[in-house]
Biotite code that builds the C-alpha atoms (Angstrom):
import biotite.structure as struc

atoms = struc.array([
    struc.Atom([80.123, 93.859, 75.152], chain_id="A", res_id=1, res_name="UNK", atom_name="CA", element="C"),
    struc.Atom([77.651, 92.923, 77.629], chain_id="A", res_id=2, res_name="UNK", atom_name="CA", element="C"),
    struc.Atom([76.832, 89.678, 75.714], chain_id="A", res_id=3, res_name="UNK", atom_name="CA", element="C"),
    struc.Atom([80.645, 88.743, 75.581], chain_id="A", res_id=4, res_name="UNK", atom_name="CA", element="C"),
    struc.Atom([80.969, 88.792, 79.287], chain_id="A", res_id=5, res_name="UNK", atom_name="CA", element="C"),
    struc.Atom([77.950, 86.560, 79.873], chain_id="A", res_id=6, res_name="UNK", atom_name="CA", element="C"),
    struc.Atom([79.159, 84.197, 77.603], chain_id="A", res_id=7, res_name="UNK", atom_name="CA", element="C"),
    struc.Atom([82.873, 84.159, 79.318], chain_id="A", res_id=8, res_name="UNK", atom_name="CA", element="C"),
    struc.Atom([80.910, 83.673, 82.543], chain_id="A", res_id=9, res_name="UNK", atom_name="CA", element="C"),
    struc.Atom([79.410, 80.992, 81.271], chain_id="A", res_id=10, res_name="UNK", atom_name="CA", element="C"),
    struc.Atom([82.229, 79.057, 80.027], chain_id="A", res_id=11, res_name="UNK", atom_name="CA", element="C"),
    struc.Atom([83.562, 79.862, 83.493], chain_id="A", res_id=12, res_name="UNK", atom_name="CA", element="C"),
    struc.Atom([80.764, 78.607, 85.164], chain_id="A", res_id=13, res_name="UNK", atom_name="CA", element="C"),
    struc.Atom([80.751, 75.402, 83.800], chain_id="A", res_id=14, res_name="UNK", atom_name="CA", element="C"),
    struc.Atom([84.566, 74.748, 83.343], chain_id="A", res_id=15, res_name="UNK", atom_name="CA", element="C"),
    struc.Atom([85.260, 71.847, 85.630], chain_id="A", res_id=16, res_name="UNK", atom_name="CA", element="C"),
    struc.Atom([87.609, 71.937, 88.963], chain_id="A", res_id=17, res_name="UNK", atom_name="CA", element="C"),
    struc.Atom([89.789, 69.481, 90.372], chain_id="A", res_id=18, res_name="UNK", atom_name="CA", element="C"),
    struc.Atom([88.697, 68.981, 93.669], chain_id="A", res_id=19, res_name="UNK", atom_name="CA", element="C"),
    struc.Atom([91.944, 70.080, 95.896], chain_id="A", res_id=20, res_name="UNK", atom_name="CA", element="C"),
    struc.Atom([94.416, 67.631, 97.044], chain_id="A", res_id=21, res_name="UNK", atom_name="CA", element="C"),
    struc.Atom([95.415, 66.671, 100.700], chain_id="A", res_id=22, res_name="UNK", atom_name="CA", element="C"),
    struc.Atom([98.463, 69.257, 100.275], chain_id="A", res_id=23, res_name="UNK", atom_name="CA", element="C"),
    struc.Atom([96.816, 71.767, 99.381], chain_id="A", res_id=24, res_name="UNK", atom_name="CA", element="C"),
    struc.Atom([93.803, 71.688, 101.967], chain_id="A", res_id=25, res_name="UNK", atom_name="CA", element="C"),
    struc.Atom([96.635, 70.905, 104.561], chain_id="A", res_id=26, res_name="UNK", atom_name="CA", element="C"),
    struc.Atom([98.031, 74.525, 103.751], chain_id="A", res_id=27, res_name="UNK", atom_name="CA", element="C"),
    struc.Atom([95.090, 76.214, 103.424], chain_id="A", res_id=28, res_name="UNK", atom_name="CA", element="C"),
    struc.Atom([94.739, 75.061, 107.160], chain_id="A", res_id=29, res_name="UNK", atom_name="CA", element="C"),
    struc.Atom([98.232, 76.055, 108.254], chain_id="A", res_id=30, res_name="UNK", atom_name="CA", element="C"),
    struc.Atom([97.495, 79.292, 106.353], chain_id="A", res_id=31, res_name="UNK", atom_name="CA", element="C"),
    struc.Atom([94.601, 80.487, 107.458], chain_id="A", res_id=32, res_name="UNK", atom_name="CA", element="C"),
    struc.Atom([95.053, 79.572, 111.283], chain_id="A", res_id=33, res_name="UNK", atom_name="CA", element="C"),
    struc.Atom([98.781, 81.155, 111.005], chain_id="A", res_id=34, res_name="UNK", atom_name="CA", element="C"),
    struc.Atom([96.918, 84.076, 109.778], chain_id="A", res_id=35, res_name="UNK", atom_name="CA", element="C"),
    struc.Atom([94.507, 84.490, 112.443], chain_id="A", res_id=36, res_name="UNK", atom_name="CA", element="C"),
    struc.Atom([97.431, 83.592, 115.742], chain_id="A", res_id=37, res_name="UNK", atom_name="CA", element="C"),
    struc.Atom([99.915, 85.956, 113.844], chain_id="A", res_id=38, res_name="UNK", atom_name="CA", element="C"),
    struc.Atom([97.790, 88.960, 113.158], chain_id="A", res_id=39, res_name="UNK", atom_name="CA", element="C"),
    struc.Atom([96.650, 88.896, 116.636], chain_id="A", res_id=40, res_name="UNK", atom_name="CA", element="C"),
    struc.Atom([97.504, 91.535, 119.234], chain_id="A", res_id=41, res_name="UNK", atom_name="CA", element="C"),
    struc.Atom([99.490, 88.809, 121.259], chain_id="A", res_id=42, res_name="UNK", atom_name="CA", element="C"),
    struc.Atom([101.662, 87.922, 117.965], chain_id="A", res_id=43, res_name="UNK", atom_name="CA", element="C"),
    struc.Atom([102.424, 91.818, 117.865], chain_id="A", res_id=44, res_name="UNK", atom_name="CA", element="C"),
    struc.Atom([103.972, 91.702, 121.713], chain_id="A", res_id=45, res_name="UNK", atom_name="CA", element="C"),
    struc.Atom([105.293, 88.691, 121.246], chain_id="A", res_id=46, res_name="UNK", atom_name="CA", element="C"),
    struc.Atom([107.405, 90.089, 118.259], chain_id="A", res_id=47, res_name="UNK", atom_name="CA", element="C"),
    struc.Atom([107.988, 92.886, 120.364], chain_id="A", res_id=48, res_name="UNK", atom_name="CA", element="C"),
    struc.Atom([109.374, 90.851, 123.102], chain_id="A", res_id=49, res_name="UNK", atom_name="CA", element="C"),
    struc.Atom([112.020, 89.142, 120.773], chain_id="A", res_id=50, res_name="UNK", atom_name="CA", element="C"),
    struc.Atom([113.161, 92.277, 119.316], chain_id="A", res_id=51, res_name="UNK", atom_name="CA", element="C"),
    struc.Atom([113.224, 93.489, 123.030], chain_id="A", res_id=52, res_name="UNK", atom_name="CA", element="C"),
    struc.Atom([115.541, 90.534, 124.078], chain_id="A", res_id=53, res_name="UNK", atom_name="CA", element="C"),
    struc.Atom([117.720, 90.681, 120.947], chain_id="A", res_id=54, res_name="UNK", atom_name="CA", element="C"),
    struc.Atom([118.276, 94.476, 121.724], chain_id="A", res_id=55, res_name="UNK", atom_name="CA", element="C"),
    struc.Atom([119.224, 93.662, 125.297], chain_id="A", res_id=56, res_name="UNK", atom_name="CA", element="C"),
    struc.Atom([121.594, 91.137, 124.478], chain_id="A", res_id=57, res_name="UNK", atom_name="CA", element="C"),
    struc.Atom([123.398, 93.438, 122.486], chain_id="A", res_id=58, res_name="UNK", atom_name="CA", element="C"),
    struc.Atom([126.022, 94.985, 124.987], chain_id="A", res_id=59, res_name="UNK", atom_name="CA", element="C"),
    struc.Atom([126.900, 91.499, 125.973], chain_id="A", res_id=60, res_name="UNK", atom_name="CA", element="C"),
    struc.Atom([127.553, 90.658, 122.294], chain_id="A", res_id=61, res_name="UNK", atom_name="CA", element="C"),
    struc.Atom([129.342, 93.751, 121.940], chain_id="A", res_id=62, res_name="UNK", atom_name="CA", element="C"),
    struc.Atom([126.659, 94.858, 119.131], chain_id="A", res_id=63, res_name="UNK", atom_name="CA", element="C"),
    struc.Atom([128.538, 92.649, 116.829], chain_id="A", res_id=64, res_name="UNK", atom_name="CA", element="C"),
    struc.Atom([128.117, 91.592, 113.059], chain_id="A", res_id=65, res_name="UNK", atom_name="CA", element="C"),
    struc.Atom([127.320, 88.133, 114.161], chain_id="A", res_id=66, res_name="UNK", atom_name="CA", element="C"),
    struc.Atom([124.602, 89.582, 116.887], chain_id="A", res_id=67, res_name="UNK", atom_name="CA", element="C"),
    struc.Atom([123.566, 92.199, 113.972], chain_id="A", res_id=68, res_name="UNK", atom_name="CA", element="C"),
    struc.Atom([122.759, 88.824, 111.262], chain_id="A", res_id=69, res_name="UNK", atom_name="CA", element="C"),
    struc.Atom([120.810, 87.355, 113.910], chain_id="A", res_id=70, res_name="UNK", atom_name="CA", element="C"),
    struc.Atom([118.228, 89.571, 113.948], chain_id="A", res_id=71, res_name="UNK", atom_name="CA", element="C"),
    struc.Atom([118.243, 90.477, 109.810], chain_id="A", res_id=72, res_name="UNK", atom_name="CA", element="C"),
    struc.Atom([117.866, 86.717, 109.388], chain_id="A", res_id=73, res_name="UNK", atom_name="CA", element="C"),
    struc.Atom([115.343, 85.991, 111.366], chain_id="A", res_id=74, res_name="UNK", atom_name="CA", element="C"),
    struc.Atom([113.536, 88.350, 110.113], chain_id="A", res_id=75, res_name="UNK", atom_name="CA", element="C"),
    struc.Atom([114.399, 88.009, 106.467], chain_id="A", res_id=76, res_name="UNK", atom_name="CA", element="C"),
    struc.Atom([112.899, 84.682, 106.636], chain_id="A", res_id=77, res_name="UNK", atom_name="CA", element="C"),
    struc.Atom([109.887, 85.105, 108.381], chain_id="A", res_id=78, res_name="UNK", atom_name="CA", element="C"),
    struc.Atom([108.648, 87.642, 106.494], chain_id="A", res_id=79, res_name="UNK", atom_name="CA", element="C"),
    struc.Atom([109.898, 85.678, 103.444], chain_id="A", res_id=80, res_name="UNK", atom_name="CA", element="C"),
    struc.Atom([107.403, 82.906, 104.804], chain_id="A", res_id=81, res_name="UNK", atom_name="CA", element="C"),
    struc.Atom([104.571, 85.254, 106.459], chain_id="A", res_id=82, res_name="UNK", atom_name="CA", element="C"),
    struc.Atom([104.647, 86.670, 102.297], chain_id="A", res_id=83, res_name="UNK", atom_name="CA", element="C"),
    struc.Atom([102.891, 83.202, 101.162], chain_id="A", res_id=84, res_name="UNK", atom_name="CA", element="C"),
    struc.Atom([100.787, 82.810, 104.455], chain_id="A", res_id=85, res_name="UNK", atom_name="CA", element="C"),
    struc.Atom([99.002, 86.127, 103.316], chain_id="A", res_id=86, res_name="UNK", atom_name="CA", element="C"),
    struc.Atom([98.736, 85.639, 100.060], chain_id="A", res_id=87, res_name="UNK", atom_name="CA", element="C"),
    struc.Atom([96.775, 82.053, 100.441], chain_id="A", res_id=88, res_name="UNK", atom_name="CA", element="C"),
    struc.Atom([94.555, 84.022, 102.916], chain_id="A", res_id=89, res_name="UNK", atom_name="CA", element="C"),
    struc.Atom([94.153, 86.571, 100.856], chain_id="A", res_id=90, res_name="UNK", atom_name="CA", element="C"),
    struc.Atom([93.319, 84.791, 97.688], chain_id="A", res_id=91, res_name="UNK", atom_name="CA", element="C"),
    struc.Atom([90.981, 82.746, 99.686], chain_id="A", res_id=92, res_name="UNK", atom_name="CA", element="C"),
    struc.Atom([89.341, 85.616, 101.331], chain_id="A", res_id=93, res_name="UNK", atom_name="CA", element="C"),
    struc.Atom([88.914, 87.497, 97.488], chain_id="A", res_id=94, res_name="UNK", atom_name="CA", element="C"),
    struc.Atom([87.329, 84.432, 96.475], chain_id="A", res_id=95, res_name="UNK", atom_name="CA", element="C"),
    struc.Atom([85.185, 83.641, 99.011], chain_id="A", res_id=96, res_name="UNK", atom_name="CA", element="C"),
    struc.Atom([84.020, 87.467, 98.627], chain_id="A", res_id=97, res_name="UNK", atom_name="CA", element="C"),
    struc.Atom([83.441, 87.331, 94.916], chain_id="A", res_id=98, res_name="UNK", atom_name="CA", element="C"),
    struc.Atom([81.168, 84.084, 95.290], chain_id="A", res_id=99, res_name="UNK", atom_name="CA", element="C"),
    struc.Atom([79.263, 86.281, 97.931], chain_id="A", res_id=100, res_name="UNK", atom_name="CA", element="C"),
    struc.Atom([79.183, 89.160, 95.228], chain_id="A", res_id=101, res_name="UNK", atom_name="CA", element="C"),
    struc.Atom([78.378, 86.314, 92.351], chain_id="A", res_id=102, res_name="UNK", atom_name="CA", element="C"),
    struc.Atom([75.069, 85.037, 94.342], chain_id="A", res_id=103, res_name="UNK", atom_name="CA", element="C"),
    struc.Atom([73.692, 88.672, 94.977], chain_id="A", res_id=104, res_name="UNK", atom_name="CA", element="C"),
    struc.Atom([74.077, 90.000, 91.942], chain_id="A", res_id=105, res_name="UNK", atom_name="CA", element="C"),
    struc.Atom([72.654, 86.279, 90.444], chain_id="A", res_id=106, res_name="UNK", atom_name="CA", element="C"),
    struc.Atom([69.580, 86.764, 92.739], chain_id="A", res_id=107, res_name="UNK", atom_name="CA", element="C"),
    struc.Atom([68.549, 90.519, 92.088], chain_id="A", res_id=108, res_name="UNK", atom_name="CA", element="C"),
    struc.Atom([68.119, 91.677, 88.921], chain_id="A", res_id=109, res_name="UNK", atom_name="CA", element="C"),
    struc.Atom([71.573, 92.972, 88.395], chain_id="A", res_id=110, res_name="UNK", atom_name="CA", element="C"),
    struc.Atom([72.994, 92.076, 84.914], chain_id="A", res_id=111, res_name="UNK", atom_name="CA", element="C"),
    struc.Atom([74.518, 88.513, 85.610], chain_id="A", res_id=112, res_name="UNK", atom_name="CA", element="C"),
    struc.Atom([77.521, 90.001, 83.337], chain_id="A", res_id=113, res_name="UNK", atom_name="CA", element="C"),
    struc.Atom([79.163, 91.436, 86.606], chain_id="A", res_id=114, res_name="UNK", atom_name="CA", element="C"),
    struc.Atom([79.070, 88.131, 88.298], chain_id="A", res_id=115, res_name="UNK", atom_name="CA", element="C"),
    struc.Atom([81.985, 87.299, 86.841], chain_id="A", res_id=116, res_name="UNK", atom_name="CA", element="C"),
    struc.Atom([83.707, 90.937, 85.905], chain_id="A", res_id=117, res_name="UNK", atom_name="CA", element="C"),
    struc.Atom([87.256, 89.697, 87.858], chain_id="A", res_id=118, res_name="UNK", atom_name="CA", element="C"),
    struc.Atom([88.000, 87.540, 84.502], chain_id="A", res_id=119, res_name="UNK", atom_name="CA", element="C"),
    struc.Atom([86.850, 90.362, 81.840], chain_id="A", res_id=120, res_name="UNK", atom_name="CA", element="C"),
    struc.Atom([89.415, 91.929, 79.928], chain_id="A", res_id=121, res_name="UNK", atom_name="CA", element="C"),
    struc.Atom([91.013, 95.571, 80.695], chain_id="A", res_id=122, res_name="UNK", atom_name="CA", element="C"),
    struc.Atom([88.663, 96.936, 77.757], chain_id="A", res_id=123, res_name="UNK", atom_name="CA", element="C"),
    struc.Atom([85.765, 95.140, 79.143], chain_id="A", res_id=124, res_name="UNK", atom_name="CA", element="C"),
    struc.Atom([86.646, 96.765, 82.257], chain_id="A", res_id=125, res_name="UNK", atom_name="CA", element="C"),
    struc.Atom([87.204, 100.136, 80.827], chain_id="A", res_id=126, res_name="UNK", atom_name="CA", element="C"),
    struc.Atom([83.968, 100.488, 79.576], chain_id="A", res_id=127, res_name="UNK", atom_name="CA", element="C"),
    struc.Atom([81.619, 99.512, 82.369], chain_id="A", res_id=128, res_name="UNK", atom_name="CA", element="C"),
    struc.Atom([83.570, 102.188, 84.429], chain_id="A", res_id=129, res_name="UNK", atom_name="CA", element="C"),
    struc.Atom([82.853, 104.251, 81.847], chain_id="A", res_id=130, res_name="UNK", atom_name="CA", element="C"),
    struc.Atom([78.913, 103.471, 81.702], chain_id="A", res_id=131, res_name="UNK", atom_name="CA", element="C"),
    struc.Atom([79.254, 104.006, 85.707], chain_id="A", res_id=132, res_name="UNK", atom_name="CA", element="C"),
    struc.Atom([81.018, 107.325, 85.102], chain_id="A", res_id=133, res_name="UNK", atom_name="CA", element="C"),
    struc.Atom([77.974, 108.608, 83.227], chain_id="A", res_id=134, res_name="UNK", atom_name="CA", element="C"),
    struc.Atom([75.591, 107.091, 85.220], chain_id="A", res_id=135, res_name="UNK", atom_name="CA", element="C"),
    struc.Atom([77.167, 109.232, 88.071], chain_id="A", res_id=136, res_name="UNK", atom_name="CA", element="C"),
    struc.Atom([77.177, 112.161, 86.365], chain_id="A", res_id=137, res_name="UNK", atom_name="CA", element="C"),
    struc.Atom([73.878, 111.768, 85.443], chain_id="A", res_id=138, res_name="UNK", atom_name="CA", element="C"),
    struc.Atom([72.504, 111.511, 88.757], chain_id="A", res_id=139, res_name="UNK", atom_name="CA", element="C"),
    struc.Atom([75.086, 114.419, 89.769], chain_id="A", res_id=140, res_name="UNK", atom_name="CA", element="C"),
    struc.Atom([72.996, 116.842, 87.643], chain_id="A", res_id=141, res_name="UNK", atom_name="CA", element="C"),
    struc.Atom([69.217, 114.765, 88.317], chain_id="A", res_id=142, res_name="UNK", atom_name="CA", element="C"),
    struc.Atom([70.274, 115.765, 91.825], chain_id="A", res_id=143, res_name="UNK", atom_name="CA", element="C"),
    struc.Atom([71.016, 119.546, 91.210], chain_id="A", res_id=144, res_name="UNK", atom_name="CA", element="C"),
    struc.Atom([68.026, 119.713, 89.433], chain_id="A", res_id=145, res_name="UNK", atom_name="CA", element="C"),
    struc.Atom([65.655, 118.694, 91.807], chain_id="A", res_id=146, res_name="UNK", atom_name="CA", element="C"),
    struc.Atom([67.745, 120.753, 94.368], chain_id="A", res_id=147, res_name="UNK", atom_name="CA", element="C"),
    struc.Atom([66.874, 123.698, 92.227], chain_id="A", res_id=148, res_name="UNK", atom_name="CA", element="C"),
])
């Protein structure tokens, strides 16, 4: 099972990439600096402060329908937008982190069949948790043993 993991990283290794276009690296920009200004603290009181205003105009607007849709689609949308913001960061972030992972366990003598473990299959999964489940439970009693 081992040996068929390898082999997929392997393939996966050597599979060639396109090298990204100007679009793409343009919103991986916008992305990740969005990310960064709207996660801040001064994002948060700045949200704040627009909710604030909105809820003070509301007497004035006589808390109508109109004043009510403001507010529901201006939110609606951000967070429609905010949803693909994180999800570029995120992705990003995951990969950047597996790479990390990849060149540790490549340089130690891990088994190189974990470098690559987020493209095995649920079985393939399945069973290294559990070989990890015994190993646990092996050093579980190892450790009650030698408490003993």
């Amino acid at each position: 099972m081992a040996h068929a993991v390898e082999q997929h990283v392997d393939r996966t290794a050597t599979a060639a990439t396109a090298p990204p276009s100007d679009a793409s690296e343009l919103f991986r920009r916008f992305a990740s600096a969005a990310a960064w200004r709207l996660g801040s603290h001064w994002a948060f009181i700045g949200a704040l402060a627009v909710v604030a205003v909105w809820f003070a105009t509301g007497p004035a607007f006589h808390y109508s329908n109109r004043w009510q849709l403001v507010i529901n689609t201006g939110t609606t949308i951000v967070t429609f937008l905010m949803v693909f913001v994180i999800q570029s960061t995120q992705n990003r972030d995951a990969k950047a982190l597996h790479l990390k992972l990849d060149e540790l366990i490549r340089t130690t003598r891990a088994r190189n069949a974990f470098a690559a473990l987020e493209s095995a299959t649920d079985a393939e999964l399945d069973a290294f948790q559990r070989e990890f489940e015994a190993l646990r439970k092996g050093a579980s009693r190892a450790k009650r043993r030698r408490k003993a």
